[in-house]
C-alpha positions as CSV (number, residue, x, y, z in Angstrom):
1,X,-11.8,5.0,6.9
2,X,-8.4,5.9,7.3
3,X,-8.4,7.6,3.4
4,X,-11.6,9.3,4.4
5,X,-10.6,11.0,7.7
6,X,-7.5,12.3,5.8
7,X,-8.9,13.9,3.0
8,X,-11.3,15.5,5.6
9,X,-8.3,16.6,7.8
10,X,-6.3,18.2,4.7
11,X,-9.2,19.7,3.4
12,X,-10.8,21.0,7.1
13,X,-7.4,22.6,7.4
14,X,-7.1,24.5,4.1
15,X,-11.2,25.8,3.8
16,X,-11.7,29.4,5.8
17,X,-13.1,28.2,9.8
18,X,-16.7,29.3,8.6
19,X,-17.2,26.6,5.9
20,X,-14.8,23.9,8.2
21,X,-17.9,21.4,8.1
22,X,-18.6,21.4,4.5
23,X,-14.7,21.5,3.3
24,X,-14.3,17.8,5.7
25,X,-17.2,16.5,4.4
26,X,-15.9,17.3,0.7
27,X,-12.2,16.2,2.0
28,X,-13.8,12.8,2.9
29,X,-15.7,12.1,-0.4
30,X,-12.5,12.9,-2.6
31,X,-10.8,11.2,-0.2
32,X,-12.4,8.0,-1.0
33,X,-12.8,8.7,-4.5
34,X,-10.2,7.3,-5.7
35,X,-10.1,3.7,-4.6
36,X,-14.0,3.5,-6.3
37,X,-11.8,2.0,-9.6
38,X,-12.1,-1.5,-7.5
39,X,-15.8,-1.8,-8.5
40,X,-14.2,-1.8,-12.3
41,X,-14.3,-5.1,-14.0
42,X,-11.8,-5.5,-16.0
43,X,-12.7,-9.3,-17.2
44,X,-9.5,-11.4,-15.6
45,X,-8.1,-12.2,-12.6
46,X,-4.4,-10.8,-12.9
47,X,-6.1,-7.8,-14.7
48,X,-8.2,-6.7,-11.7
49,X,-5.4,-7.4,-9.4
50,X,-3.1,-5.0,-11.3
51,X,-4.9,-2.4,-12.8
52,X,-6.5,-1.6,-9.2
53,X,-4.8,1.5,-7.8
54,X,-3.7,3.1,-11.7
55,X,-5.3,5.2,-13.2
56,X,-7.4,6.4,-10.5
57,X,-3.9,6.3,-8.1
58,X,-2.0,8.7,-10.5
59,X,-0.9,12.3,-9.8
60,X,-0.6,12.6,-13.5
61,X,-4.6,12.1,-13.6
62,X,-5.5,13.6,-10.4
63,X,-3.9,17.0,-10.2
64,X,-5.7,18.0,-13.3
65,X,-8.8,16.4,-11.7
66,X,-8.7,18.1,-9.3
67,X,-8.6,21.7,-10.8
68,X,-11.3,20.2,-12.8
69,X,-13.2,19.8,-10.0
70,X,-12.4,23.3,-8.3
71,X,-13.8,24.6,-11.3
72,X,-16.8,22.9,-11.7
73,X,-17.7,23.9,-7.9
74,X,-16.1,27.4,-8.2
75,X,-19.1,27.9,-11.3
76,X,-22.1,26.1,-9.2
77,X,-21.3,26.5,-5.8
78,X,-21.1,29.6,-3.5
79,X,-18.5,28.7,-0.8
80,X,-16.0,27.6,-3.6
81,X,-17.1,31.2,-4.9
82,X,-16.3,32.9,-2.0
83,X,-13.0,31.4,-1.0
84,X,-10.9,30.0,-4.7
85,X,-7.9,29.8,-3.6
86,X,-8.3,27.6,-0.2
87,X,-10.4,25.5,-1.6
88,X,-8.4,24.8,-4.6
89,X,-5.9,23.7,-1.8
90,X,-8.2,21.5,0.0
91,X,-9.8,19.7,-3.1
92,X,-6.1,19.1,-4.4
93,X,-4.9,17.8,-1.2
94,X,-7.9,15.6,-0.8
95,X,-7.4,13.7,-3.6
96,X,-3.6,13.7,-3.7
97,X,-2.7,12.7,-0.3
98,X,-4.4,9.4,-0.9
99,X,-2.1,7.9,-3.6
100,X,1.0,9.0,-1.7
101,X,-0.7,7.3,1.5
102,X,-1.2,4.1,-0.3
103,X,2.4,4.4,-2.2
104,X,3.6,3.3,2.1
105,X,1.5,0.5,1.5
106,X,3.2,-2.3,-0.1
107,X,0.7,-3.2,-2.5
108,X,1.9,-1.0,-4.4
109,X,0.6,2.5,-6.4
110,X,0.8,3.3,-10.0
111,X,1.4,7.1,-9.2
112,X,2.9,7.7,-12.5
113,X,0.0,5.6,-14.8
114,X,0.4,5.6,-18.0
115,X,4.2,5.7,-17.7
116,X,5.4,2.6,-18.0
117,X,6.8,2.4,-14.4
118,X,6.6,-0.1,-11.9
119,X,4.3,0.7,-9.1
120,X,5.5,2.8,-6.0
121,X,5.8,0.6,-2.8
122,X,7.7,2.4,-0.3
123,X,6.3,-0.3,2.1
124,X,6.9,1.5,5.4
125,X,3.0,1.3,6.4
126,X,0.2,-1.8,6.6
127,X,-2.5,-0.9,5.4
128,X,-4.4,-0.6,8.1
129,X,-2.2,1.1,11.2
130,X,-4.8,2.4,14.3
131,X,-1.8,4.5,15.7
132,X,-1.6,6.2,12.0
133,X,-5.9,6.3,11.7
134,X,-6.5,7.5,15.4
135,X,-5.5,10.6,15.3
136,X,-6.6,11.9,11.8
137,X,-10.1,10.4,13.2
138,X,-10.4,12.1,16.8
139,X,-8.9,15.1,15.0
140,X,-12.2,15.3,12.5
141,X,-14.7,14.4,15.4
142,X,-13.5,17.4,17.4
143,X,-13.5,19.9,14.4
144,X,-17.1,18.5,13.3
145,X,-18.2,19.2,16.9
146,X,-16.5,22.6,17.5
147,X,-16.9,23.5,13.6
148,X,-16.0,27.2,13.4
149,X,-14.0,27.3,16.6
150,X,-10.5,28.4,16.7
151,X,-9.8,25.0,18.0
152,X,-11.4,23.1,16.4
153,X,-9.2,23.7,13.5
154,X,-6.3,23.2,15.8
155,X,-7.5,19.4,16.7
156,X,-7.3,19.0,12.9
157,X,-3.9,20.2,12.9
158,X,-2.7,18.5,15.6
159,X,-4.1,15.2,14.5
160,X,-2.3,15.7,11.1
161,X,1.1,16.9,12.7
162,X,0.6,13.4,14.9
163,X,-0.2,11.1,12.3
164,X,2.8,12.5,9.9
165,X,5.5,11.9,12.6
166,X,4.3,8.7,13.0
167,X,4.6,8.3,9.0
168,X,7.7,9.9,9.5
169,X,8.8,7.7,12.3
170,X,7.5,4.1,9.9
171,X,10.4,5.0,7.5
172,X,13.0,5.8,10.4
173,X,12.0,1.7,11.5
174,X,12.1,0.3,8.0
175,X,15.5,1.8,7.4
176,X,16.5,0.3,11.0
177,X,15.2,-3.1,10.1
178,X,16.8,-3.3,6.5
179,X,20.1,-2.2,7.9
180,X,19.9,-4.8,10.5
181,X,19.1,-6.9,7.3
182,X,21.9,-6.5,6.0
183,X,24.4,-7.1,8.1
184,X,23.0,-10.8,8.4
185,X,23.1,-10.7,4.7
186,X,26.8,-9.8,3.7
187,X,27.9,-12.6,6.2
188,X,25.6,-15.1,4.2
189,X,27.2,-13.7,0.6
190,X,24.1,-12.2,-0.3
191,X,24.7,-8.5,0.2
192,X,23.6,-7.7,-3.4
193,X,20.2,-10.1,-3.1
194,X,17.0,-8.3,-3.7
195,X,15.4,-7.1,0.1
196,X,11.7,-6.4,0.8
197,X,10.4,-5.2,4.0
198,X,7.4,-4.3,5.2
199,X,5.6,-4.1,9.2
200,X,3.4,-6.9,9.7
201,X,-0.5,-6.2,9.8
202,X,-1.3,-3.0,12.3
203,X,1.9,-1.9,13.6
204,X,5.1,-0.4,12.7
205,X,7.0,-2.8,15.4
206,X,7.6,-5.8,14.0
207,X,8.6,-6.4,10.3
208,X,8.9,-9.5,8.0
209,X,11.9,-9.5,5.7
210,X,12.0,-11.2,2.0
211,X,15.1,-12.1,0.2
212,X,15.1,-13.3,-3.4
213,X,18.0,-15.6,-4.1
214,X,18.6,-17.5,-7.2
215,X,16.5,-20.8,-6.2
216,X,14.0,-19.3,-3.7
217,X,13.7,-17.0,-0.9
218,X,14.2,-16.5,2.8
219,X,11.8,-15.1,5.1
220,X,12.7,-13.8,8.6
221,X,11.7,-10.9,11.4
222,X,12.8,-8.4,13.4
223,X,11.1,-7.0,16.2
224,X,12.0,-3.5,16.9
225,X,10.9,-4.5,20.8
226,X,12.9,-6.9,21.3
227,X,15.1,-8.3,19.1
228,X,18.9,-7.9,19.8
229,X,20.3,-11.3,17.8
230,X,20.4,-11.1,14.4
231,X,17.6,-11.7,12.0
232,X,17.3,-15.8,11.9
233,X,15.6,-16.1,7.9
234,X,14.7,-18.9,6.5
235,X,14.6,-20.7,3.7
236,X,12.0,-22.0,1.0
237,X,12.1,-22.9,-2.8
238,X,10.4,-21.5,-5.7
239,X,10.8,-22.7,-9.3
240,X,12.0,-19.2,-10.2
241,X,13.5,-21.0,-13.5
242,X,9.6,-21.3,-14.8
243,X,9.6,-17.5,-15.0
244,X,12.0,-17.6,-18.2
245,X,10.1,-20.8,-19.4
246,X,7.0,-19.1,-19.3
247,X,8.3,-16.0,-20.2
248,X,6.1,-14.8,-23.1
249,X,2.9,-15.2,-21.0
250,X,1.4,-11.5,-20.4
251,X,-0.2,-12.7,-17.1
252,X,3.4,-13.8,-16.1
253,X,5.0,-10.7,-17.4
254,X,2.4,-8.4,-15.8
255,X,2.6,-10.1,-12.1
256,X,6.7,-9.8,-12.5
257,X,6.4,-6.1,-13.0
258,X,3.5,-5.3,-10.5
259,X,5.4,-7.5,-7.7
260,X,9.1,-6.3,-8.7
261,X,10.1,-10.1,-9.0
262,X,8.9,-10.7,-5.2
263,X,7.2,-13.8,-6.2
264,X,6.7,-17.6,-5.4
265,X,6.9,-19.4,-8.5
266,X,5.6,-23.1,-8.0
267,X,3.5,-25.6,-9.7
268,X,0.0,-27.2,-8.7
269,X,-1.1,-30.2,-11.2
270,X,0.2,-28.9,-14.7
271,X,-0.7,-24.9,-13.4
272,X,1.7,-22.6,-13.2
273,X,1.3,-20.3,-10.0
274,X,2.5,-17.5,-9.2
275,X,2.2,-16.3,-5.4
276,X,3.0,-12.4,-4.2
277,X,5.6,-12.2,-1.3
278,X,5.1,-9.3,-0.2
279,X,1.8,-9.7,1.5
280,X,1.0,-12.5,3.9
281,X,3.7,-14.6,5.3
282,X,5.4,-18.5,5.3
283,X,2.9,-20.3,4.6
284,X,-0.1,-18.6,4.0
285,X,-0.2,-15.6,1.4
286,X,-2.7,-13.5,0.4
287,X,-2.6,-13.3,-3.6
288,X,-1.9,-16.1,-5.5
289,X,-2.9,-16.7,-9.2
290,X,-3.2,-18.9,-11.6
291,X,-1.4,-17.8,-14.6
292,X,-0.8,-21.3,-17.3
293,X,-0.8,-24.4,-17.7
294,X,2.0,-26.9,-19.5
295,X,1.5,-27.6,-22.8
296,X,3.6,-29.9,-25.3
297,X,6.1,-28.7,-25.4
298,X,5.3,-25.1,-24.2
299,X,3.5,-23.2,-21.5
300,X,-0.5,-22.0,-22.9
301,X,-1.8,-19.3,-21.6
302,X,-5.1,-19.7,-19.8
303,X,-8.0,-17.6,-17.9
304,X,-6.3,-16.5,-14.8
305,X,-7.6,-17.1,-11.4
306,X,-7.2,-15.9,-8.3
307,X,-6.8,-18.3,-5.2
308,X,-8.3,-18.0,-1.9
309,X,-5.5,-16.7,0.6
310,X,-5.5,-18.5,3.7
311,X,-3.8,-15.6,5.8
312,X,-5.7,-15.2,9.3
313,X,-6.2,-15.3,13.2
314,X,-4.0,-17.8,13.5
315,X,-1.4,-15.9,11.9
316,X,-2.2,-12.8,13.8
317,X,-1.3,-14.8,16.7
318,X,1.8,-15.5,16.1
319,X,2.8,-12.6,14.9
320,X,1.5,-11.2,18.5
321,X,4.1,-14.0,20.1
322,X,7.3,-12.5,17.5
323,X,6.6,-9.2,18.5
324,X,7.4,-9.8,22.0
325,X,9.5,-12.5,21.9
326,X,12.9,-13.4,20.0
C-alpha cells in the first residue's frame, strides 16, 4: 500500500487539477510496478532472495523506463497529449520514488543494477511505518474525493510534506542512536567494529543495534523514549571463520555482498547456514539459508534453501515492553 499511495501522491501532484484522478490512479500502478519482479523465478533459494529488488529497483533501468513510458502514452493517450511535460514528471516520480523509499529499508536496494555495487540500505525506515503510510493515504482519499478542487491537491501536498519530515526526522533518530552507539563502543575497544542499525518493525522509536566483531556479534537497543543508560548489547557467537573456509561457494559469496557481512554464520548437522542480521532479532531471524554442506575435505556446494523465520507476536511483544522501558 504504502508504494501505491506514493506514487499516486507524486503523480496527483505533478498532473494539471483536471486529470488529478487519472494521474493517482497511474501514480499508483507505477507505483507498484516495480516490486512485480518477486513473482520472477529465478530457480534457487539465495537467487530469489537477492535478485529481488535489482533490476526492477534501479534508477539506471527506470529513468529510461519511464520516458519510455511517457512516450508510449503521449502517442495513444489524450491527456498525456494535452499536458507532456507534467506528466513526464508524474510518471518519473512514480516509478522513482519507490526504489529510493525501499533504499530506507534495510533490506536493501540494488539502485545502481548492473553495477557491481552492494545494495543501498540506508536503514532509517521498517518497512512497514503507519505514521510514514498515513498520511500519503488520507492525503489520496481526500484528492480522489475533491478531484479537481483546489484542495484537494493541497491534501496531496500536505500529506507528502508530512510524510517527508517524518523520513526526514527517521534519519535525525538513526544518527542519534548510532552516536549513542558509539560512545558505548569506544569504551569496549571496538570503535572501529562494523555497526548496523535499523527501528524495529513500525516505528522510528526504538532501534536494534548489530556489531560484527571478530568471533560473533552483539545485539542491543535504544529506545529514543526512554533510554538514558547506555546501550547494554550483548553477546553471541558465529563461526565467522567458515566464511573463508567456504569461501569459493557463490551462494556464500552472494549472501556476503547482499548482507554487507551482517551475517550469522553457524552450522546445523554438516550444513553450513548462513542467517541475515539485519532483519529479525536474538533469537528469531527472518532469512536464513542453507548454503553447503562439508565435504572431505572441503565444503560442496548444494541447492540452497531458505528456512522458515520464526520472527512473531511474541517478539512484537517485547519489543512493545523495550520501547517503554529501559
Amino acid at each position: 500500500m504504502t508504494q501505491a499511495v506514493l506514487g499516486a501522491s507524486v503523480a496527483g501532484v505533478c498532473a494539471p487539477e483536471g486529470q488529478r484522478r487519472k494521474a493517482m490512479l497511474a501514480g499508483a500502478l507505477l507505483g507498484t510496478l516495480p516490486d512485480l519482479d518477486v513473482l520472477i523465478d529465478y530457480g534457487d533459494a539465495v537467487k530469489n532472495f537477492t535478485y529481488h529488488r535489482g533490476f526492477s529497483h534501479s534508477l539506471l533501468m527506470l529513468t529510461p523506463f519511464s520516458v519510455l513510458v511517457w512516450l508510449l502514452l503521449r502517442r495513444w493517450w489524450a491527456p498525456v497529449r494535452a499536458a507532456p511535460r507534467p506528466w513526464l514528471a508524474a510518471i518519473m516520480l512514480a516509478l522513482l520514488t519507490h526504489p529510493l523509499l525501499d533504499a530506507h529499508t534495510a533490506y536493501g536496494t540494488q539502485l545502481f543494477w548492473p553495477l557491481d555495487v552492494r545494495p543501498t540500505m540506508w536503514s532509517t525506515m521498517f518497512i512497514i511505518d503507519p505514521a510514514y503510510t498515513l498520511p500519503l493515504l488520507i492525503g489520496v482519499l481526500a484528492a480522489a474525493i475533491g478531484a479537481a478542487k483546489k484542495w484537494a491537491g493541497q491534501a496531496l501536498t500536505i500529506g507528502l510534506a508530512v510524510s517527508t519530515i517524518y523520513l526526514g526526522w527517521s534519519w535525525a533518530a538513526k544518527i542519534i542512536v548510532e552516536t549513542d552507539a558509539q560512545k558505548v563502543l569506544v569504551g569496549m575497544g571496538l570503535a572501529a567494529a562494523p555497526v548496523f542499525s535499523t527501528p524495529t518493525p513500525f516505528n522510528t522509536l526504538l532501534w536494534r543495534v548489530v556489531v560484527m566483531t571478530d568471533d560473533g556479534y552483539l545485539q542491543g537497543y535504544d529506545s529514543l523514549l526512554v533510554s538514558e543508560r547506555p546501550i547494554a548489547f550483548e553477546s553471541y557467537p558465529s563461526q565467522n571463520r567458515l566464511l573463508t573456509t567456504a569461501a569459493d561457494i557463490w551462494a556464500v559469496q552472494r549472501l556476503r555482498w547482499f548482507a554487507s557481512d551482517f551475517l550469522k554464520v553457524d552450522m546445523r548437522g554438516n550444513k553450513l547456514v548462513l542467517t541475515d542480521l539485519r532483519m529479525g532479532g536474538e533469537p528469531n531471524y527472518v532469512f536464513s539459508h542453507v548454503v553447503a554442506e562439508q565435504g572431505n575435505p572441503h565444503w560442496k556446494a548444494v541447492p540452497t534453501e531458505q528456512l522458515i523465520g520464526r520472527f512473531g507476536r511474541g517478539d512484537l511483544d517485547t519489543l512493545r515492553r523495550r520501547l517503554w522501558q529501559d
